[in-house]
FIPALUM-65289 format. One record per atom (N, C-alpha, C): residue in one letter; x, y, z. Coordinates in steps of 0.05 Angstrom, whole numbers, padded with zeros to 5 digits, always signed. Layout:
<sevos>
AXYZ
...
</sevos>
This chain:
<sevos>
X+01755-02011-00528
X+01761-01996-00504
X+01741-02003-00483
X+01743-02007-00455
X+01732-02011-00441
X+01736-01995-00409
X+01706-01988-00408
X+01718-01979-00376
X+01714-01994-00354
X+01729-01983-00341
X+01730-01992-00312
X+01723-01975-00292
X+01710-01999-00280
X+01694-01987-00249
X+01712-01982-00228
X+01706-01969-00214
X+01722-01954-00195
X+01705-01952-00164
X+01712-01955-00140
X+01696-01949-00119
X+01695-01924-00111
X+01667-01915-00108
X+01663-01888-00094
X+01677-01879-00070
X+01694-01857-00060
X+01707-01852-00038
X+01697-01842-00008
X+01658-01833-00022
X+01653-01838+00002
X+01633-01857+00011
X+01622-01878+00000
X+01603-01899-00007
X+01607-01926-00012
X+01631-01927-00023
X+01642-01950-00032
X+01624-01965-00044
X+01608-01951-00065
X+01598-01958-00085
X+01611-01964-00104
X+01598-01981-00134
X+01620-01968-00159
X+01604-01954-00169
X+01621-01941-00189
X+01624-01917-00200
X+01639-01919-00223
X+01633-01899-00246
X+01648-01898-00273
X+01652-01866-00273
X+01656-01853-00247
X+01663-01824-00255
X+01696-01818-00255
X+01704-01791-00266
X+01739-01798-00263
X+01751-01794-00229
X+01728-01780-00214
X+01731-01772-00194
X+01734-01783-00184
X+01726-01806-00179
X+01720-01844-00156
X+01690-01818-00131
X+01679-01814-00140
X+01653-01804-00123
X+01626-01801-00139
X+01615-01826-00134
X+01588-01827-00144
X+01571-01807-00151
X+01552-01812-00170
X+01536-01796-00174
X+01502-01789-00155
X+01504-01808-00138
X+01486-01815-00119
X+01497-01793-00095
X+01523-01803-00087
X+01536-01770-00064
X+01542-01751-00072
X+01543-01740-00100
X+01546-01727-00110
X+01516-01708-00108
X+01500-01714-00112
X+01475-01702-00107
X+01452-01701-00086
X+01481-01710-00072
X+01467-01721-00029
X+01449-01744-00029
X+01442-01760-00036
X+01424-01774-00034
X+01431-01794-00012
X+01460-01811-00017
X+01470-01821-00002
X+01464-01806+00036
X+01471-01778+00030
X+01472-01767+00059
X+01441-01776+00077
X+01426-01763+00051
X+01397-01760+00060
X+01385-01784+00065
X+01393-01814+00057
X+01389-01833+00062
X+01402-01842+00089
X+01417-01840+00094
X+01430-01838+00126
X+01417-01819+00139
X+01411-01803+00134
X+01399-01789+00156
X+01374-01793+00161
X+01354-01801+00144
X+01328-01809+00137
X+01325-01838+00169
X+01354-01861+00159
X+01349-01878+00172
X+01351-01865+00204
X+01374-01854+00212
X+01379-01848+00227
X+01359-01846+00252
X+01343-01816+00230
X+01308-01813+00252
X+01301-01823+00252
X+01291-01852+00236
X+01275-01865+00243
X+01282-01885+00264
X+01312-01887+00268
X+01312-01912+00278
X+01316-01893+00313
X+01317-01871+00323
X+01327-01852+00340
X+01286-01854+00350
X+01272-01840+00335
X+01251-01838+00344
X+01232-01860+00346
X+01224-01866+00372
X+01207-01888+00380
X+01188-01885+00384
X+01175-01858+00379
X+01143-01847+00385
X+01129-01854+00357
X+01141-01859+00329
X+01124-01872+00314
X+01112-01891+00298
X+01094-01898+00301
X+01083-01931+00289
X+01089-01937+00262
X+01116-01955+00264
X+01124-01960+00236
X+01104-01991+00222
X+01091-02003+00246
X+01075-02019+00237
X+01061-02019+00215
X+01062-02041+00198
X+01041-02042+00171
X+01011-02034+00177
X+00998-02017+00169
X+00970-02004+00165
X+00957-02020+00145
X+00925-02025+00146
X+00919-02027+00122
X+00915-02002+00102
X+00900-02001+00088
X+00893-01989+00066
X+00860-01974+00070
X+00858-01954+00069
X+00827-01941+00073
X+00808-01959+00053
X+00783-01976+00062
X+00769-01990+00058
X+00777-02017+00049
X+00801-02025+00061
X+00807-02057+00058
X+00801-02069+00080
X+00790-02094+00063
X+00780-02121+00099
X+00797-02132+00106
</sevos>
């Protein structure tokens, strides 16, 4: 017996649930990851620039 993958309905990920809705949007992550990008890419007041490290030369 074998299963089959299925695409997520709101992600279009795959998925092996019976639902076709990931277990990733299923627990928001997906959302929170969009929205995460969102601010960052919306706010321009902060330095996404690489920093060093406290006491690196």
């Amino acid at each position: 017996m074998s299963v089959k993958t299925k695409k997520c309905q709101k992600c279009n990920n795959e998925t092996y649930q019976d639902d076709n809705v990931c277990v990733l949007c299923k627990i928001g992550v997906t959302q929170m990851y969009r929205e995460l990008d969102e601010l960052v890419r919306k706010n321009t007041k902060w330095n996404t620039a690489q920093r060093k490290a406290a006491g690196a030369r």
